[in-house]
C-alpha positions in Angstrom: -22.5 -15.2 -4.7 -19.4 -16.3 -6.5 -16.2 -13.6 -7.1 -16.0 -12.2 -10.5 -13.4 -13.4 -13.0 -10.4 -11.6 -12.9 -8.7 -11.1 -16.4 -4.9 -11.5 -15.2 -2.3 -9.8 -12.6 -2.1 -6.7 -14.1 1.1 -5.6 -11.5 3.5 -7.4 -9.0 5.4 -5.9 -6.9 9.0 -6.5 -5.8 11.1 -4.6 -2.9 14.3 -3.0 -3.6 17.2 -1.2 -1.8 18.7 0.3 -4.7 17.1 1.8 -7.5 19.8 2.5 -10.4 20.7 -1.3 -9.9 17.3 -2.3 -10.0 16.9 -0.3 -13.3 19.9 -1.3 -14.7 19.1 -5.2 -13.9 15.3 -4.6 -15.4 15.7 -2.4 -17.8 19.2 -2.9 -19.1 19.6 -6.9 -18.2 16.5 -7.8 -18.6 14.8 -5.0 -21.1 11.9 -4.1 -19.9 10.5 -0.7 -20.7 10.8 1.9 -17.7 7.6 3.5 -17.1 8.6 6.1 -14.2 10.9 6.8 -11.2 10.3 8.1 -8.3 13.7 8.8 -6.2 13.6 7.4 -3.1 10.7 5.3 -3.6 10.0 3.5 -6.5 10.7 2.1 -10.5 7.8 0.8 -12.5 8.4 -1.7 -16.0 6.5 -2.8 -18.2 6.3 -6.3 -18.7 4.3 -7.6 -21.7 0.3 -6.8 -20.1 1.7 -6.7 -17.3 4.0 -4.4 -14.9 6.4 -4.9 -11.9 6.5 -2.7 -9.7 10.1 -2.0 -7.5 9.7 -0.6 -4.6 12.0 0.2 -1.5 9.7 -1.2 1.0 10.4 1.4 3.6 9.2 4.1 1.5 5.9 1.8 0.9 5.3 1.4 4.7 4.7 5.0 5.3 1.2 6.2 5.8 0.0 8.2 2.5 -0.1 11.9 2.9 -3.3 13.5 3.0 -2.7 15.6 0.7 -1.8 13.0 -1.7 -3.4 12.8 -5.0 -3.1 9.5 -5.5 -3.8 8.0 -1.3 -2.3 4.3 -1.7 -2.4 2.4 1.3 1.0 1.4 3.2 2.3 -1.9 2.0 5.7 -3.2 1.7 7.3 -6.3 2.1 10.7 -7.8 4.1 12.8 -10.5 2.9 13.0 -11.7 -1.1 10.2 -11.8 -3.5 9.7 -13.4 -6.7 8.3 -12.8 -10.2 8.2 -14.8 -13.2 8.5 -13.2 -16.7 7.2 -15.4 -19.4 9.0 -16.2 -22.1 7.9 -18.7 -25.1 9.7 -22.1 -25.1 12.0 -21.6 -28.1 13.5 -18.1 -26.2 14.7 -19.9 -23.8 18.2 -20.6 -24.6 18.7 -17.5 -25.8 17.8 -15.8 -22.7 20.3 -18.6 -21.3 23.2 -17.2 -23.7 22.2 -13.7 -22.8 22.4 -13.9 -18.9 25.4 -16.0 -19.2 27.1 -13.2 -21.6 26.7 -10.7 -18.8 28.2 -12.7 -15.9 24.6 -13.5 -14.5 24.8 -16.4 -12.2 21.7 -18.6 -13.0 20.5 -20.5 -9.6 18.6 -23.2 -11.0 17.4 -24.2 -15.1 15.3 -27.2 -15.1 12.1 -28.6 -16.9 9.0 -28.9 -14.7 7.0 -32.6 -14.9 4.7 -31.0 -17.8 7.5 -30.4 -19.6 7.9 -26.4 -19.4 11.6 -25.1 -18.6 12.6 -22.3 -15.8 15.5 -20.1 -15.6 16.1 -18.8 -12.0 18.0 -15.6 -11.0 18.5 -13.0 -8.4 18.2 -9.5 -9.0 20.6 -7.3 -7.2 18.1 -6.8 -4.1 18.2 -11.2 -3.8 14.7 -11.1 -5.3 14.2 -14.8 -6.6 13.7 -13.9 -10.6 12.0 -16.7 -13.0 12.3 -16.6 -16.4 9.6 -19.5 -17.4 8.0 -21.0 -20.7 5.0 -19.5 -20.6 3.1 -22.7 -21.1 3.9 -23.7 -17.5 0.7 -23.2 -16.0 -1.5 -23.7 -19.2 -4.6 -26.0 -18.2 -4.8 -29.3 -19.9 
């Protein structure tokens, strides 16, 4: 029997050591909406369909309470991550302008064989962060 069909990613996740400069580079820098906070744990934005979720991994690894509403497995991760925020093609430079404006160091900007164009950054926990025409994996 063949899986179902998903319909997307509807979360990544990304590990963090320090959540008011991971809100301030995902909300502020990069705009994205702030959905909730947790202290100690954990900031979740909105990202078009889709949300990232930052976590500080060691919070993550912990076993879930039993008396937790909500019993999440443990998960976590060590080392950087990446996510990719799609952007259309004609954004692009803008987003260039606008991380150059704030002193952002871009790591790489280059077009892929089909065409599409990537910004790389790091966030402030070294998390490898793509900004990327969103065409770049389109099929045919």
């Amino acid at each position: 029997m063949a899986a179902p069909v998903s319909s997307g990613v509807l979360e990544a996740a990304v590990y963090v050591e320090d959540l008011d400069a991971t809100e301030a580079f995902y909300g502020g820098l990069l705009g994205l909406e702030r959905l909730t906070r947790r202290d100690g744990r954990h900031v979740f934005f909105r990202c078009g369909d889709s949300v990232i979720l930052t976590f500080i991994a060691q919070a993550t690894q912990q076993p879930p309470d039993p008396e937790a509403a909500l019993p999440v497995p443990p998960h976590g991760a060590v080392g950087p991550g990446h996510v990719c925020l799609a952007a259309d093609a004609d954004q692009l430079n803008e987003w260039e302008r606008h991380l150059r404006d704030n002193n952002v160091e871009i790591e790489a900007d280059f077009y892929w064989p089909n065409g599409a164009r990537s910004i790389y950054l790091r966030d402030p926990a070294g998390n490898s962060v793509e900004i990327a025409d969103k065409t770049l994996w389109r099929r045919g």
